[in-house]
N, C-alpha and C positions, 0 to 999 in steps of 0.2 A: 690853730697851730701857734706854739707858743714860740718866740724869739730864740729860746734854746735848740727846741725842735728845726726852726730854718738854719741855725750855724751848722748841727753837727749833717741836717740834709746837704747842707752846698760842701763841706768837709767831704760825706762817702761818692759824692760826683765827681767829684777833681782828685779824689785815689781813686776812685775805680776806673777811669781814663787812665790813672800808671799804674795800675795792676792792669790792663789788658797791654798796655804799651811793653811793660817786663816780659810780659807770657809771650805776644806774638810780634812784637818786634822789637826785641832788648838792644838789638844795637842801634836803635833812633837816637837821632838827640834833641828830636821833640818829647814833649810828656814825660821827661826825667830819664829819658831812655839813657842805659849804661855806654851809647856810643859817644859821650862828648867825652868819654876817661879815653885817651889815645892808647894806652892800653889795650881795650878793648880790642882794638884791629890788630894788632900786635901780639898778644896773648892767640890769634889764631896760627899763629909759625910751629905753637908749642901746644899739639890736641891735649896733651894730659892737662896744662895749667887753661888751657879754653874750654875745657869742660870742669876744670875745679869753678871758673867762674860764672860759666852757663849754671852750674849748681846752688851757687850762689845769689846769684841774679833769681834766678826759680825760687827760691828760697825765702829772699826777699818778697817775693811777689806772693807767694804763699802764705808768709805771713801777715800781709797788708791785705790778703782778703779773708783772712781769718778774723782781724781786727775790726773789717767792715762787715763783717757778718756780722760779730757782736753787738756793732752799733743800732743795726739795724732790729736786731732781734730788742736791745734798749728802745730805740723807738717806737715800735709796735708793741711793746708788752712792759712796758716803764713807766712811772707817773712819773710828774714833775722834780721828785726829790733825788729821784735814779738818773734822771737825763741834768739837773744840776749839779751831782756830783761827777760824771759822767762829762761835762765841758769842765770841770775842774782839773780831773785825772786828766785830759786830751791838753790841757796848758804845761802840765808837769811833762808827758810825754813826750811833744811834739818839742818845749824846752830844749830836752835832753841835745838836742841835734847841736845846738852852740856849745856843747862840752866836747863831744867828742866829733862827731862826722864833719861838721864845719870847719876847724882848726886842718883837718885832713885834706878838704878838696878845697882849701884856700892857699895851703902851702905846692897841693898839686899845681892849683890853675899860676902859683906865679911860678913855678917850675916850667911854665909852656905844657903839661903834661893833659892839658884840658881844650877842647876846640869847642865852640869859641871862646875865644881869651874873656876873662870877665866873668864865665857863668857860675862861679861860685859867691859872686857876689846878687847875680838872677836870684840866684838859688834860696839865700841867704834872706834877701826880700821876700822871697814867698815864702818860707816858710816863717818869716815875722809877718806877713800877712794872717797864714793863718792864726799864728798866737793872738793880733790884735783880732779878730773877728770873733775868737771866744771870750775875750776878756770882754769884749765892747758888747756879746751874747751876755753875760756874768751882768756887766753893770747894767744894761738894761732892761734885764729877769728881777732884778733887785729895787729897778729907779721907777717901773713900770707896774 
């Protein structure tokens, strides 16, 4: 099992823990569950906008195990040159989150709009956790 192969395995375990957390319990706010946006309890006053974001939420989750199906189907049927570019595209991707979604629940969490105070800065560290795990995948697929 090559160091590529262990990043993007410990990657589909820690989504697929929040894609089951989205599916059956979206408003946790363990596992990235959509209850730390206050929002969320709030948006149920108003069923039309609480089901735009149940939709939403579903949506999201749908897509994130669309994505780890792909991965996995990469794993099981990928040689080394498919699963190296494969944590490259997963750096570009997982990137994108400090352009746009980050700017968003950092201006929420100091608005008070987030419980607990702080978790977009949680947030912010794990997902620069996982960037450093592929990169540190990348450099020791290359040094090794």
């Amino acid at each position: 099992m090559t160091i590529l192969t262990i990043a993007i395995l410990i990657f589909v375990l820690l989504e697929s823990m929040n894609i089951l957390t989205l599916y059956f319990s979206p408003g946790s706010r363990r596992g990235n569950g959509i209850g730390v946006f206050n929002g969320w309890e709030k948006s149920k006053a108003d069923p039309e906008i609480h089901q735009l974001i149940r939709y939403l939420v579903y949506w999201v989750a749908g897509t994130k195990l669309i994505f780890i199906a792909l991965l996995l189907v990469i794993l099981f049927t990928g040689g080394e040159t498919t699963q190296l570019w494969t944590v490259a595209a997963l750096i570009i991707s997982i990137a994108s989150f400090f352009w746009r979604l980050f700017p968003i629940i950092q201006s929420l969490d100091g608005a008070g709009q987030i419980t607990p105070a702080g978790y977009s800065r949680t947030l912010g560290l794990m997902i620069a956790g996982f960037l450093a795990l592929f990169v540190l995948a990348l450099l020791g697929y290359f040094m090794f």
